[in-house]
N, CA, C and O atoms as a Tripos MOL2 file, in Angstrom:
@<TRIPOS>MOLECULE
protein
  256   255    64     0     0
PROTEIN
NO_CHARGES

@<TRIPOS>ATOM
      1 N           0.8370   -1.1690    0.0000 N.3       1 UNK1
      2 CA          0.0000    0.0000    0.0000 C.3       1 UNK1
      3 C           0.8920    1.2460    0.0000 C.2       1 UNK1
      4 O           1.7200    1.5940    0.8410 O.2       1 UNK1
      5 N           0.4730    1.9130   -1.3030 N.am      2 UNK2
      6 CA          1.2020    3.2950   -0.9460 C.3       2 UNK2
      7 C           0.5710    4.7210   -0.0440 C.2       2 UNK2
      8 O          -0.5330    5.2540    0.0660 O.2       2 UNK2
      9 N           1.8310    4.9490    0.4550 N.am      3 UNK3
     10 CA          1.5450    6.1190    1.3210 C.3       3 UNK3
     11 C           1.1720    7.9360    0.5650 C.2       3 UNK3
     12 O           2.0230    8.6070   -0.0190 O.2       3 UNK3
     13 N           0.0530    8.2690    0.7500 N.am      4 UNK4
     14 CA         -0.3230    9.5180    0.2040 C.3       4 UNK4
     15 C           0.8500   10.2440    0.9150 C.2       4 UNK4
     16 O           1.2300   10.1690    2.0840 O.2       4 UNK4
     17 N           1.5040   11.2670   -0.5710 N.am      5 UNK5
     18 CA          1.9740   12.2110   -0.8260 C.3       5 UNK5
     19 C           1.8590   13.2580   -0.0260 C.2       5 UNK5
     20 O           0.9240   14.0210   -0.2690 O.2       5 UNK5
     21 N           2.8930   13.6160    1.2880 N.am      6 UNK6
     22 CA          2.5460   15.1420    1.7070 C.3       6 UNK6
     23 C           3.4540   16.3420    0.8640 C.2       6 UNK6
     24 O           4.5850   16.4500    0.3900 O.2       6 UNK6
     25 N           2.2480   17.1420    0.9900 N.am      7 UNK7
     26 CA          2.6820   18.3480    0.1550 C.3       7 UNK7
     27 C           3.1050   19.8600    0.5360 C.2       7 UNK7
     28 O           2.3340   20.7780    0.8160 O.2       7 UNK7
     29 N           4.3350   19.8960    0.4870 N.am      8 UNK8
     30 CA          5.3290   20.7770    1.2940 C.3       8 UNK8
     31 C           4.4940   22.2880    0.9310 C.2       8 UNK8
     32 O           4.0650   22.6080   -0.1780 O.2       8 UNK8
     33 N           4.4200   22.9660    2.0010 N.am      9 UNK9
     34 CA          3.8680   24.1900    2.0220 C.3       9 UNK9
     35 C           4.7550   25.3190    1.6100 C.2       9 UNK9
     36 O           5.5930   25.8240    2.3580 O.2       9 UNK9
     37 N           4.5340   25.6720    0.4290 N.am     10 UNK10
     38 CA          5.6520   26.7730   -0.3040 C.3      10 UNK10
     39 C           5.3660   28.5260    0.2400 C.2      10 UNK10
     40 O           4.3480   29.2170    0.1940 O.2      10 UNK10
     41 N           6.0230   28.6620    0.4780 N.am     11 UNK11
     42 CA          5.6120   30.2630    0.9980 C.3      11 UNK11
     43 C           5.4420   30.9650    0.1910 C.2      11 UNK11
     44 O           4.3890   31.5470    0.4470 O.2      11 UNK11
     45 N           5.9720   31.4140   -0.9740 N.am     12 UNK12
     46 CA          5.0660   31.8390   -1.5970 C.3      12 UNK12
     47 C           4.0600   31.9490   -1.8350 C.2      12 UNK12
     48 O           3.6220   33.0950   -1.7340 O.2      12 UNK12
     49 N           3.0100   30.7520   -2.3280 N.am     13 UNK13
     50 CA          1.7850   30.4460   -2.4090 C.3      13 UNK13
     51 C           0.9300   30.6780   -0.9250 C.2      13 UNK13
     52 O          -0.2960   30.7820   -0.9480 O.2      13 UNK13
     53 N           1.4470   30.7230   -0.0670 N.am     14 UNK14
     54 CA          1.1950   30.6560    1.0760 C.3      14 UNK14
     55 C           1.0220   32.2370    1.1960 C.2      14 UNK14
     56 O           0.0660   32.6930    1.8240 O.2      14 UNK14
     57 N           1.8930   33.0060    0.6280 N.am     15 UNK15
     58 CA          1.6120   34.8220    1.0890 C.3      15 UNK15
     59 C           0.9570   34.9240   -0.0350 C.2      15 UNK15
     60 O          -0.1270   35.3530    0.3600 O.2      15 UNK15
     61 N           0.8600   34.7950   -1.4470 N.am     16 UNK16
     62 CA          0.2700   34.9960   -2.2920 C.3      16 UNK16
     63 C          -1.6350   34.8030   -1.5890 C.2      16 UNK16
     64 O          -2.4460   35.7130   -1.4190 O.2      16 UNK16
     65 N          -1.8030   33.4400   -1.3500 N.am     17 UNK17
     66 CA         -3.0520   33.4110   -1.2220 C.3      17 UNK17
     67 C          -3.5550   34.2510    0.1590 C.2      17 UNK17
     68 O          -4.5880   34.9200    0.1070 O.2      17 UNK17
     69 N          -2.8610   34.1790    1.2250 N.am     18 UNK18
     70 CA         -3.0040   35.6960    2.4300 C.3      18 UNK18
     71 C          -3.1390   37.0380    1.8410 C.2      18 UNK18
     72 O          -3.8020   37.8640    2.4680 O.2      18 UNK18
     73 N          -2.5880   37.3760    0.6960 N.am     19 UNK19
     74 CA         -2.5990   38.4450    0.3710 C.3      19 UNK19
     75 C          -4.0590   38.3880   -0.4620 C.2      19 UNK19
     76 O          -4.8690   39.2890   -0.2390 O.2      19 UNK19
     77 N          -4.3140   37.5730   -1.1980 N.am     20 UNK20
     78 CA         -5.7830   37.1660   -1.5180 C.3      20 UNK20
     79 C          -7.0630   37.4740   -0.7630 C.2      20 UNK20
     80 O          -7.9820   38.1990   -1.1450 O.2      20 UNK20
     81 N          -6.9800   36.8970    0.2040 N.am     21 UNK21
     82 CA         -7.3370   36.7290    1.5730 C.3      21 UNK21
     83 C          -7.9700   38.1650    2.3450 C.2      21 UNK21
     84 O          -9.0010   38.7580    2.6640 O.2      21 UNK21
     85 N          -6.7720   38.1920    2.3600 N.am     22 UNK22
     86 CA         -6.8990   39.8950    2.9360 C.3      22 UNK22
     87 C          -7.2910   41.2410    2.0440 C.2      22 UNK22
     88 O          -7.7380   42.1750    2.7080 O.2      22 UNK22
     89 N          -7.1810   41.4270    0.7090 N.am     23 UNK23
     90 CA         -7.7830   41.6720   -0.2180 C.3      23 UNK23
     91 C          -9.5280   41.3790    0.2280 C.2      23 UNK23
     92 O         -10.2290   42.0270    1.0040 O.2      23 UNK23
     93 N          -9.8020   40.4070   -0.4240 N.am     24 UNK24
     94 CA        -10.9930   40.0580   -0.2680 C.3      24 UNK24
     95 C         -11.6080   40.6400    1.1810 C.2      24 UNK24
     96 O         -12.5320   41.4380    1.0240 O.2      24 UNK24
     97 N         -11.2940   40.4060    2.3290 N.am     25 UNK25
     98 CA        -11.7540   40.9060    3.5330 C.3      25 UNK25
     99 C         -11.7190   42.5500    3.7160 C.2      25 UNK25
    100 O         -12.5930   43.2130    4.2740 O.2      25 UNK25
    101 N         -10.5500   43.0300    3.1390 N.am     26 UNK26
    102 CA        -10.7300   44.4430    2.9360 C.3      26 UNK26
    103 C         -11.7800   45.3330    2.1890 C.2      26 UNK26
    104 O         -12.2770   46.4130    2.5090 O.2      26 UNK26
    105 N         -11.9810   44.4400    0.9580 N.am     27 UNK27
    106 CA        -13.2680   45.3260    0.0130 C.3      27 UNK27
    107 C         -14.4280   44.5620    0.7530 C.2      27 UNK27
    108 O         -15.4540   45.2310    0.8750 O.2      27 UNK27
    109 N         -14.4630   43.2390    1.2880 N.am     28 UNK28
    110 CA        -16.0160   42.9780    2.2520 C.3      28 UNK28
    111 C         -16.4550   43.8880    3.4860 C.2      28 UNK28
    112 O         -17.5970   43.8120    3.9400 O.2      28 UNK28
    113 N         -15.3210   44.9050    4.0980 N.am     29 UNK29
    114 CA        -15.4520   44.9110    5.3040 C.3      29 UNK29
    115 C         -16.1000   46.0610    5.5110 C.2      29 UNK29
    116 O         -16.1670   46.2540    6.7250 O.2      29 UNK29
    117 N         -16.7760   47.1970    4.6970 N.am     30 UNK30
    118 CA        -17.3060   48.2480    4.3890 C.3      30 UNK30
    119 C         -18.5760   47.6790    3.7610 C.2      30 UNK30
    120 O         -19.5760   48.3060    4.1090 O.2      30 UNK30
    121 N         -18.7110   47.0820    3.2740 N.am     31 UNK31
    122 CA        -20.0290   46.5060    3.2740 C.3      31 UNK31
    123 C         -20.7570   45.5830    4.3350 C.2      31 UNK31
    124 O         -21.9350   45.6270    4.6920 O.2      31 UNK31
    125 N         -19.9640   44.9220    4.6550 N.am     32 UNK32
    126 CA        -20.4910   43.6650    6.0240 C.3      32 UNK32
    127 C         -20.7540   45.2360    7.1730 C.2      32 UNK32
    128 O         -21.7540   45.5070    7.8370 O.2      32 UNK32
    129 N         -19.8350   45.7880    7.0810 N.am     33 UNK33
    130 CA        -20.0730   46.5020    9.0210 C.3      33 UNK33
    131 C         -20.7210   47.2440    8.3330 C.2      33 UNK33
    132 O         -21.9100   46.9300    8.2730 O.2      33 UNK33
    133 N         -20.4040   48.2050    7.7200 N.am     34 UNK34
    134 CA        -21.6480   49.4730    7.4950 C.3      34 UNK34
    135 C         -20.8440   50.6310    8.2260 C.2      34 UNK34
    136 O         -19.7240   51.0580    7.9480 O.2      34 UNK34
    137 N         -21.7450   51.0430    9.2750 N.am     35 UNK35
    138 CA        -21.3130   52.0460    9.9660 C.3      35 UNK35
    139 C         -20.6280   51.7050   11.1870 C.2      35 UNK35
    140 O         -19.7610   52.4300   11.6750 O.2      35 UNK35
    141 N         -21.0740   50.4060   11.7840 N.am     36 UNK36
    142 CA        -19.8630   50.5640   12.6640 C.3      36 UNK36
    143 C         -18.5610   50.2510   12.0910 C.2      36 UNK36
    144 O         -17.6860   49.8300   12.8470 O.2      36 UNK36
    145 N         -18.3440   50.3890   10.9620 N.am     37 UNK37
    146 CA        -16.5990   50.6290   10.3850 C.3      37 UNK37
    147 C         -15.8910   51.9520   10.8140 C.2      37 UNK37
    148 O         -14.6800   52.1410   10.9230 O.2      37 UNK37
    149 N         -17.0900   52.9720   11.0690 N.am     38 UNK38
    150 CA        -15.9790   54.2740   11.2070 C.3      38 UNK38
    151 C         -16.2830   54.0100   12.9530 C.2      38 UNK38
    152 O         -15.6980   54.8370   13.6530 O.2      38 UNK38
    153 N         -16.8980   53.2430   13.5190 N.am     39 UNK39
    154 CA        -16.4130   53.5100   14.9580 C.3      39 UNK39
    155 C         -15.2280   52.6360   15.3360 C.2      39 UNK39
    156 O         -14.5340   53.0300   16.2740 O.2      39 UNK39
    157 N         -14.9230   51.5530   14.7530 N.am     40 UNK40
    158 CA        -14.1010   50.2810   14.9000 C.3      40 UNK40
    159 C         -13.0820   51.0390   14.5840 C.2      40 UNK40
    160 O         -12.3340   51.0540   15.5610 O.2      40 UNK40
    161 N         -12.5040   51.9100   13.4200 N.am     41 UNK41
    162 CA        -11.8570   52.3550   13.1860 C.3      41 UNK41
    163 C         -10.9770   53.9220   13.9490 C.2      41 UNK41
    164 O          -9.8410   54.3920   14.0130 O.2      41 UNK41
    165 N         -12.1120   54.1860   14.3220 N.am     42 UNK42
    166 CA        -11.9340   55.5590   15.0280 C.3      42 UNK42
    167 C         -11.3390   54.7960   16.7340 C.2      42 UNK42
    168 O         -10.5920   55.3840   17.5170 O.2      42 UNK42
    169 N         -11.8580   53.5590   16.9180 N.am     43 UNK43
    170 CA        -11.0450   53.1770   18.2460 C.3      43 UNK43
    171 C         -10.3340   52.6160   18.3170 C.2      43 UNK43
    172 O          -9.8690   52.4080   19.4380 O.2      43 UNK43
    173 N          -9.6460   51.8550   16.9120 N.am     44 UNK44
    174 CA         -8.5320   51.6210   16.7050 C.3      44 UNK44
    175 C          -7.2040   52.7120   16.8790 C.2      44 UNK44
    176 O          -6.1410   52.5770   17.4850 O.2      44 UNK44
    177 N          -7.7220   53.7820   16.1200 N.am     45 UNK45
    178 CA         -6.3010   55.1070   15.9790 C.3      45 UNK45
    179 C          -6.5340   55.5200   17.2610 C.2      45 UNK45
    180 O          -5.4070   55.5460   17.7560 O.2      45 UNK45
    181 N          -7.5430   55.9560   18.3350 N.am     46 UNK46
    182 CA         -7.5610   55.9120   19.7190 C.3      46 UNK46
    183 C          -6.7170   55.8320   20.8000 C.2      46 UNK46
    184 O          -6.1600   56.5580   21.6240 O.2      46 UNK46
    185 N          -6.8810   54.1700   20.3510 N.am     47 UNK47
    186 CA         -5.7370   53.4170   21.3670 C.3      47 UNK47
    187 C          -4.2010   53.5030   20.7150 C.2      47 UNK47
    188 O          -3.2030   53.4550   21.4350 O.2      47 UNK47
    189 N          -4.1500   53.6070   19.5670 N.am     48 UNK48
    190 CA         -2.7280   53.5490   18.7000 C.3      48 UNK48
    191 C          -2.2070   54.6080   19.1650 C.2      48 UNK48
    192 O          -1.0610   54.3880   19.5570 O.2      48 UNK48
    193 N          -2.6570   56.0490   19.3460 N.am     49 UNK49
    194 CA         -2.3300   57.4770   19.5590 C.3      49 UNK49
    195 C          -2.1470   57.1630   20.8420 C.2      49 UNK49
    196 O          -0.9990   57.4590   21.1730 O.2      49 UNK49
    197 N          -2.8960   56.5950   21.8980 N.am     50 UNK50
    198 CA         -2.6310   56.8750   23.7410 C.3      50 UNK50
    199 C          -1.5820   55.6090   23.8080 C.2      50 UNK50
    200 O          -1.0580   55.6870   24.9190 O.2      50 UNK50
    201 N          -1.1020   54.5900   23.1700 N.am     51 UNK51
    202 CA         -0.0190   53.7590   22.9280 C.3      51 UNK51
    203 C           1.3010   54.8100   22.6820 C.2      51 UNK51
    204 O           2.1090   55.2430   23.5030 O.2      51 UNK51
    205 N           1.1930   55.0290   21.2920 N.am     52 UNK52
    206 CA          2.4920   56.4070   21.3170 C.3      52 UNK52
    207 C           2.6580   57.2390   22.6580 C.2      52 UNK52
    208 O           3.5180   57.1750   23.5370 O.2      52 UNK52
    209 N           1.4150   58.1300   22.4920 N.am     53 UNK53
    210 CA          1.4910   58.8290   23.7840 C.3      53 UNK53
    211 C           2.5940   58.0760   25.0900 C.2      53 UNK53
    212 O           3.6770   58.5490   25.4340 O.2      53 UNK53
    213 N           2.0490   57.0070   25.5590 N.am     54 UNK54
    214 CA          2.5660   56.0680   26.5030 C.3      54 UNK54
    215 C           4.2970   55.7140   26.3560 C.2      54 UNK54
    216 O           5.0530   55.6150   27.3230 O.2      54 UNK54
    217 N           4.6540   55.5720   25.0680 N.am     55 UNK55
    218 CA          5.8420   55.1120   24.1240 C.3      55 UNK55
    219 C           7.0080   56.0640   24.5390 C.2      55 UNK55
    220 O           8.1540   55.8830   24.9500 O.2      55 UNK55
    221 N           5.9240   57.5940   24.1460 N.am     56 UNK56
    222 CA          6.8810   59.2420   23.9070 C.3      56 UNK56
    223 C           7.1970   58.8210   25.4960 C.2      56 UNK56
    224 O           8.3090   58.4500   25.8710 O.2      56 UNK56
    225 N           6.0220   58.9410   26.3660 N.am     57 UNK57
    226 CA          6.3660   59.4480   27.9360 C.3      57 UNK57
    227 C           7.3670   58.6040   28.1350 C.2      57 UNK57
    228 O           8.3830   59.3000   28.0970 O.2      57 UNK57
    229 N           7.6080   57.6900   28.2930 N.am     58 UNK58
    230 CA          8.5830   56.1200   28.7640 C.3      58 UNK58
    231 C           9.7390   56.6760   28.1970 C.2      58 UNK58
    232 O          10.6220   56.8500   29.0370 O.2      58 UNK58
    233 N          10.0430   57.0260   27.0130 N.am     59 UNK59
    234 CA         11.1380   57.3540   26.0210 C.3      59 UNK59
    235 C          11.6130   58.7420   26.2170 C.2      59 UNK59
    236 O          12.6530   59.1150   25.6760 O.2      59 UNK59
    237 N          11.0000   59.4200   26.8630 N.am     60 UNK60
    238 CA         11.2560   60.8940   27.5740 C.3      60 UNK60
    239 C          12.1170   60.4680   28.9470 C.2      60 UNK60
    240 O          13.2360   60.8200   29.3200 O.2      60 UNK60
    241 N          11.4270   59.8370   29.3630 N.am     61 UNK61
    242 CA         11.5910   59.5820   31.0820 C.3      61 UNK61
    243 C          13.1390   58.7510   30.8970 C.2      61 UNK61
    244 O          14.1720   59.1560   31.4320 O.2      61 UNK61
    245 N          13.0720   57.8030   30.2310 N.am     62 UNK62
    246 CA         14.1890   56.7230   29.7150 C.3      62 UNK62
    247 C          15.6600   58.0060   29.5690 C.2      62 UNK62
    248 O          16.5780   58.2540   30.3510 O.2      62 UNK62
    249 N          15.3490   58.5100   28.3740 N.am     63 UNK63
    250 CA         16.7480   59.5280   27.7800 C.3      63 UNK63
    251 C          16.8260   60.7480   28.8320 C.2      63 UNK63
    252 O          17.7890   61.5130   28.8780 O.2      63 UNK63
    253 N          16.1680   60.8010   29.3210 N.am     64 UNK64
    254 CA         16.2170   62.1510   30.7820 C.3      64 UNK64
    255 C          17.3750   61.6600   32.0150 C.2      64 UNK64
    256 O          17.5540   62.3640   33.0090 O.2      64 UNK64
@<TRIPOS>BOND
     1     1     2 1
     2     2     3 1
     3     3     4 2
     4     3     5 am
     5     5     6 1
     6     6     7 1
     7     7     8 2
     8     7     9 am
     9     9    10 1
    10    10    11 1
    11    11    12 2
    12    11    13 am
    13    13    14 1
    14    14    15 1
    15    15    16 2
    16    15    17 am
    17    17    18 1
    18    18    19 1
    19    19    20 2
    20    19    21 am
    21    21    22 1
    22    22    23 1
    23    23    24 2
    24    23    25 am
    25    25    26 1
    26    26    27 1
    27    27    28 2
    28    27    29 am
    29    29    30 1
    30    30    31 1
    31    31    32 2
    32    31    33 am
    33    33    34 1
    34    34    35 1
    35    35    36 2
    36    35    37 am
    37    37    38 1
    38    38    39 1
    39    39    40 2
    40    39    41 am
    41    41    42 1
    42    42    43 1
    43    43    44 2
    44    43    45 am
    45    45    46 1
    46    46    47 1
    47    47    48 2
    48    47    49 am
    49    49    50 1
    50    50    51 1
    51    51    52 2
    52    51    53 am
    53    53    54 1
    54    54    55 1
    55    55    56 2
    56    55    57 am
    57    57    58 1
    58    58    59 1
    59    59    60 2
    60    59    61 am
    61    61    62 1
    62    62    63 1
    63    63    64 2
    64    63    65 am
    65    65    66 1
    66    66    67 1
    67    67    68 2
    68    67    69 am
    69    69    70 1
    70    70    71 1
    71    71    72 2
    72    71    73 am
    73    73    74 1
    74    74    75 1
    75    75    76 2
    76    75    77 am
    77    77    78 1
    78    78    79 1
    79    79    80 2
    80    79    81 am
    81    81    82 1
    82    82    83 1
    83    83    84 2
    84    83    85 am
    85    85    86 1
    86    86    87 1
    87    87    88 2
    88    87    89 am
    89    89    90 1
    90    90    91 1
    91    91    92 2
    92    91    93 am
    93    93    94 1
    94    94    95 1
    95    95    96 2
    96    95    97 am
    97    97    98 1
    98    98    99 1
    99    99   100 2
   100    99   101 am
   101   101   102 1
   102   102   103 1
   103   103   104 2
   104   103   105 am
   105   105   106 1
   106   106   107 1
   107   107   108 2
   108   107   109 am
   109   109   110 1
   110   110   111 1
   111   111   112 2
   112   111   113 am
   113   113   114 1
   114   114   115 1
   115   115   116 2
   116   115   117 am
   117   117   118 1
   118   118   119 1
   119   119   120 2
   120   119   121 am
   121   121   122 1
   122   122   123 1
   123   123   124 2
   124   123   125 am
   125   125   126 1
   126   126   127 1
   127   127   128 2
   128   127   129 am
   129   129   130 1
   130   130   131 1
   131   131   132 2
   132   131   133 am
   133   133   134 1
   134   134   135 1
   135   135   136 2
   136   135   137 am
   137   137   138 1
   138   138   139 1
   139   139   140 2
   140   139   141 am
   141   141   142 1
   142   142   143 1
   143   143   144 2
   144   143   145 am
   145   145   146 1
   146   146   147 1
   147   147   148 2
   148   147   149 am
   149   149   150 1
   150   150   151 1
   151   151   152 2
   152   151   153 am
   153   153   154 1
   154   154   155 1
   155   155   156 2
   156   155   157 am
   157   157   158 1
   158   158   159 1
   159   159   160 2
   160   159   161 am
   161   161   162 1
   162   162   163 1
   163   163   164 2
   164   163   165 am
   165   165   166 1
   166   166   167 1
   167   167   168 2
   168   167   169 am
   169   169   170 1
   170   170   171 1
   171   171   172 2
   172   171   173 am
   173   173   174 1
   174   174   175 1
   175   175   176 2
   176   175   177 am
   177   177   178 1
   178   178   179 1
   179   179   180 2
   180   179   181 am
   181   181   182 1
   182   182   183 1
   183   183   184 2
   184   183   185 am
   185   185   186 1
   186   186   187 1
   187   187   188 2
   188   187   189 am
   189   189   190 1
   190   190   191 1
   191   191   192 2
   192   191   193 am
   193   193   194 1
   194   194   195 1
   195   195   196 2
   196   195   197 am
   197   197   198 1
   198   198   199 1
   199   199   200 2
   200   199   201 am
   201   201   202 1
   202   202   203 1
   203   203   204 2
   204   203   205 am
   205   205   206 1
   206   206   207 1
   207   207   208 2
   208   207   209 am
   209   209   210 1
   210   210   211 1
   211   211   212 2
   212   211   213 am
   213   213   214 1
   214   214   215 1
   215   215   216 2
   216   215   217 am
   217   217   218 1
   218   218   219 1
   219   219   220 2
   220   219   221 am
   221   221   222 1
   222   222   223 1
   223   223   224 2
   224   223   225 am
   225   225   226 1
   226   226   227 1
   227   227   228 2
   228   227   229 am
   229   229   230 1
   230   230   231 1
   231   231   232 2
   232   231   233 am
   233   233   234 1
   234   234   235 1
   235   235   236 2
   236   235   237 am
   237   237   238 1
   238   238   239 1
   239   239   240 2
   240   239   241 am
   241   241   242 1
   242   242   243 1
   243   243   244 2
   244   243   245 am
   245   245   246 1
   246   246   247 1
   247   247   248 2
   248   247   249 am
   249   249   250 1
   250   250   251 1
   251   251   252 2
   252   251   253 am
   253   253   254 1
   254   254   255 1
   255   255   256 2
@<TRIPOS>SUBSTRUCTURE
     1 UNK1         2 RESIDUE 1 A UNK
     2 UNK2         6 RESIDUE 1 A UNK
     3 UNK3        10 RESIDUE 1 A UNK
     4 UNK4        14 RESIDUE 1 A UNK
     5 UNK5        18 RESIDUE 1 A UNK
     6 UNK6        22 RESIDUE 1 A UNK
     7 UNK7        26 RESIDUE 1 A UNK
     8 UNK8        30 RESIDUE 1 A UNK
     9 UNK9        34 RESIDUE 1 A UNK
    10 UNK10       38 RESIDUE 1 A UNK
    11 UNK11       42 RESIDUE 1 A UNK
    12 UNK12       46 RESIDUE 1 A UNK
    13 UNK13       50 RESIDUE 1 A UNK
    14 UNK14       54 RESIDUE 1 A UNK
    15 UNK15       58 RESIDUE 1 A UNK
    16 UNK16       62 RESIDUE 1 A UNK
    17 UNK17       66 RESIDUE 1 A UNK
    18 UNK18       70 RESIDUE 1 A UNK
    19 UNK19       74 RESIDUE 1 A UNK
    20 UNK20       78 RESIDUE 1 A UNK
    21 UNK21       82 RESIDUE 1 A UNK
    22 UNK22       86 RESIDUE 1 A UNK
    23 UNK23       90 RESIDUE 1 A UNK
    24 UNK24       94 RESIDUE 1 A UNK
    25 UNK25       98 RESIDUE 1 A UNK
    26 UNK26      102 RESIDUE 1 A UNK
    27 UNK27      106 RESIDUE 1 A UNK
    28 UNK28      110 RESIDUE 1 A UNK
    29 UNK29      114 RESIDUE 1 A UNK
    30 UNK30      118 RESIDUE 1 A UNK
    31 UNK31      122 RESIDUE 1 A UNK
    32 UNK32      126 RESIDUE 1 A UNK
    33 UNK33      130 RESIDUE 1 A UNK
    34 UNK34      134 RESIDUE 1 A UNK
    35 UNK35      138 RESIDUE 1 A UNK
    36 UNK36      142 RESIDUE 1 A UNK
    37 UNK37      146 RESIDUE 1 A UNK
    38 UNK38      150 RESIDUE 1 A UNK
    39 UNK39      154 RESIDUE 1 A UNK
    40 UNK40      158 RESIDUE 1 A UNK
    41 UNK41      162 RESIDUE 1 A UNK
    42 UNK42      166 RESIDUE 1 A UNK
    43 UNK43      170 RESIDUE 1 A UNK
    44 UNK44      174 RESIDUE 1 A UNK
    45 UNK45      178 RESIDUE 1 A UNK
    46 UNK46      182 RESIDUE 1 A UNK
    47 UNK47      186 RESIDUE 1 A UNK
    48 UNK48      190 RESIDUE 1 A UNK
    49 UNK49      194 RESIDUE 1 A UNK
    50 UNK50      198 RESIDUE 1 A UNK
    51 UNK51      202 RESIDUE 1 A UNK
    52 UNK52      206 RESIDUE 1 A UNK
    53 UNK53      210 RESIDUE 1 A UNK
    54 UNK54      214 RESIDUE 1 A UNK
    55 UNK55      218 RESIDUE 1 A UNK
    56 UNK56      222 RESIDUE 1 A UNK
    57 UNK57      226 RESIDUE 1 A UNK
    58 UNK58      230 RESIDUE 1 A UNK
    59 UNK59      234 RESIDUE 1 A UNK
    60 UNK60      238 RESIDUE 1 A UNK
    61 UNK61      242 RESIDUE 1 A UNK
    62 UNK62      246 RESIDUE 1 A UNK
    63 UNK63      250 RESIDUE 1 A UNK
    64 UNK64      254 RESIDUE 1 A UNK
């Protein structure tokens, strides 16, 4: 009895189809949410900005 063939996972194909992937989820994702896209979004840069914020202070305090 022969043993089925495993088939080595090429990275390429592997980012190629993620990039697919993510494509696709990007042009769905304004249609699926609607409007809560600009709140999801607006509390994303939120926390990203009081992260920096947090980053600068530490990095002030650090080189002081």
């Amino acid at each position: 009895m022969k043993k089925p063939a495993v088939r080595k996972l090429d990275a390429s194909s592997l980012g190629s189809n993620l990039l697919i992937v993510s494509a696709v989820v990007a042009a769905a994702a304004p249609v699926v949410l609607g409007d809560q896209l600009v709140l999801i979004v607006y509390e994303v840069f939120s926390r990203c900005t009081m992260l920096l914020q947090e980053a600068s202070i530490s990095l002030q305090r650090l080189l002081s």
